[in-house]
N, C-alpha and C positions, 0 to 999 in steps of 0.2 A: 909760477912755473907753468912753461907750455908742456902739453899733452905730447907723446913720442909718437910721432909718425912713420909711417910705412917707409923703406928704403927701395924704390923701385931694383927691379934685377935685371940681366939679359932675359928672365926666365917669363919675367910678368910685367914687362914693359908695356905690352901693350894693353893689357887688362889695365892698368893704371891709365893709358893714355884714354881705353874708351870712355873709362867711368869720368874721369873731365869733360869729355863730350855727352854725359849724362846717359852712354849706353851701359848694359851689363853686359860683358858676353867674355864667354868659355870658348879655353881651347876642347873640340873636339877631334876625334882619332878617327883618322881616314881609312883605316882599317879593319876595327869593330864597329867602328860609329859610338863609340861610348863619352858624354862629355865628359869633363874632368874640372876639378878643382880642389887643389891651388895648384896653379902653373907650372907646369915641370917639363923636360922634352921628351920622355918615355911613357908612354900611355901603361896606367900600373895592370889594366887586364890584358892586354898581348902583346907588350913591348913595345911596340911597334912606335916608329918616333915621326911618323907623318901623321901632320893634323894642321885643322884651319879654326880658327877664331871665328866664334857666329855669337850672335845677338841671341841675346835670354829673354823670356817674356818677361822677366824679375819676379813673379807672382810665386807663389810657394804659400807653404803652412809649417807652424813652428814645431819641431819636432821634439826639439826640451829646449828648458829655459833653467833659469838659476837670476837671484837674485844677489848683488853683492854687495856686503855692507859692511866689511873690513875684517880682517885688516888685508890691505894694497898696497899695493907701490906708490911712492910719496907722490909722483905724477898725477894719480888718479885721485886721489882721498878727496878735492874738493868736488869731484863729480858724482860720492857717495849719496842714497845709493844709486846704482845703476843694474840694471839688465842685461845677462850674456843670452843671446838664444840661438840654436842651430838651427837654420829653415832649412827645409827640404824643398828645395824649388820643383817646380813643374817639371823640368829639366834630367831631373834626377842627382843633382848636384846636391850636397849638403856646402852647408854656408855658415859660417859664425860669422856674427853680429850684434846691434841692439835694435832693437825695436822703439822709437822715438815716440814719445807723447802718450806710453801706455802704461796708467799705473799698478804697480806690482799686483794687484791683486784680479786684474783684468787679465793679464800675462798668463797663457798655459797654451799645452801641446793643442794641435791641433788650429791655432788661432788664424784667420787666414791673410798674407802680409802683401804688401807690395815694394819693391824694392825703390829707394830714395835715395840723390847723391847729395853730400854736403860736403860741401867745399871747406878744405883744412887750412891750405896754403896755396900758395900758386900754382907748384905743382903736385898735390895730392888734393884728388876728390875720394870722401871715402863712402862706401854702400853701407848703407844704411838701411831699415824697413819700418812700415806704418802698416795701421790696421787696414785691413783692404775693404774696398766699399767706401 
């Protein structure tokens, strides 16, 4: 069984299309200047529905983590276990994710990431993070 992939939107077309080009980047609000994520056309601190898409430096630190080791959705079970973590990017963005190549017991807040794309399908790259340095 394949893994369920993202369904791109009108919302976050193009965050999907950067992360195939191997960028990260947030819609930001042309109005407070606040980035945002996940993708939507109403910036949730002043409404305001003007904003432009800019490049992330990807870097961040993991702000919680959790470890999963069932029970999941039948999709996931041969991937047990695995790692959720929220990074708080440079950016000010929080992010869910995994953190690849780090085993659980290395895994805690604070840890510091760099953001990675790995290719799913043709058309979905997804962001991923590794230990930075």
């Amino acid at each position: 069984m394949s893994l369920p992939l993202p369904q791109p939107t009108g919302d976050d077309a193009e965050f999907w299309a950067a992360a195939r080009r191997g960028e990260l980047r947030f819609q930001r609000c042309t109005a407070c200047g606040r980035f945002r994520h996940y993708p939507r056309p109403t910036c949730p601190q002043c409404l305001s529905r003007e904003f432009t898409w800019e490049q992330s430096s990807g870097h961040g630190t993991v702000y919680t983590c959790t470890i999963v080791r069932g029970p999941t959705l039948p999709a996931f079970e041969t991937e047990l276990p695995y790692n959720v973590v929220d990074v708080l990017l440079d950016e000010g963005v929080h992010f869910v994710s995994q953190v690849l190549d780090c085993p659980p017991e290395e895994l805690h807040a604070g840890l510091p990431v760099e953001a990675v794309f790995v290719l799913a399908s043709e058309e979905i790259t997804l962001v991923k993070f590794r230990r930075a340095g």
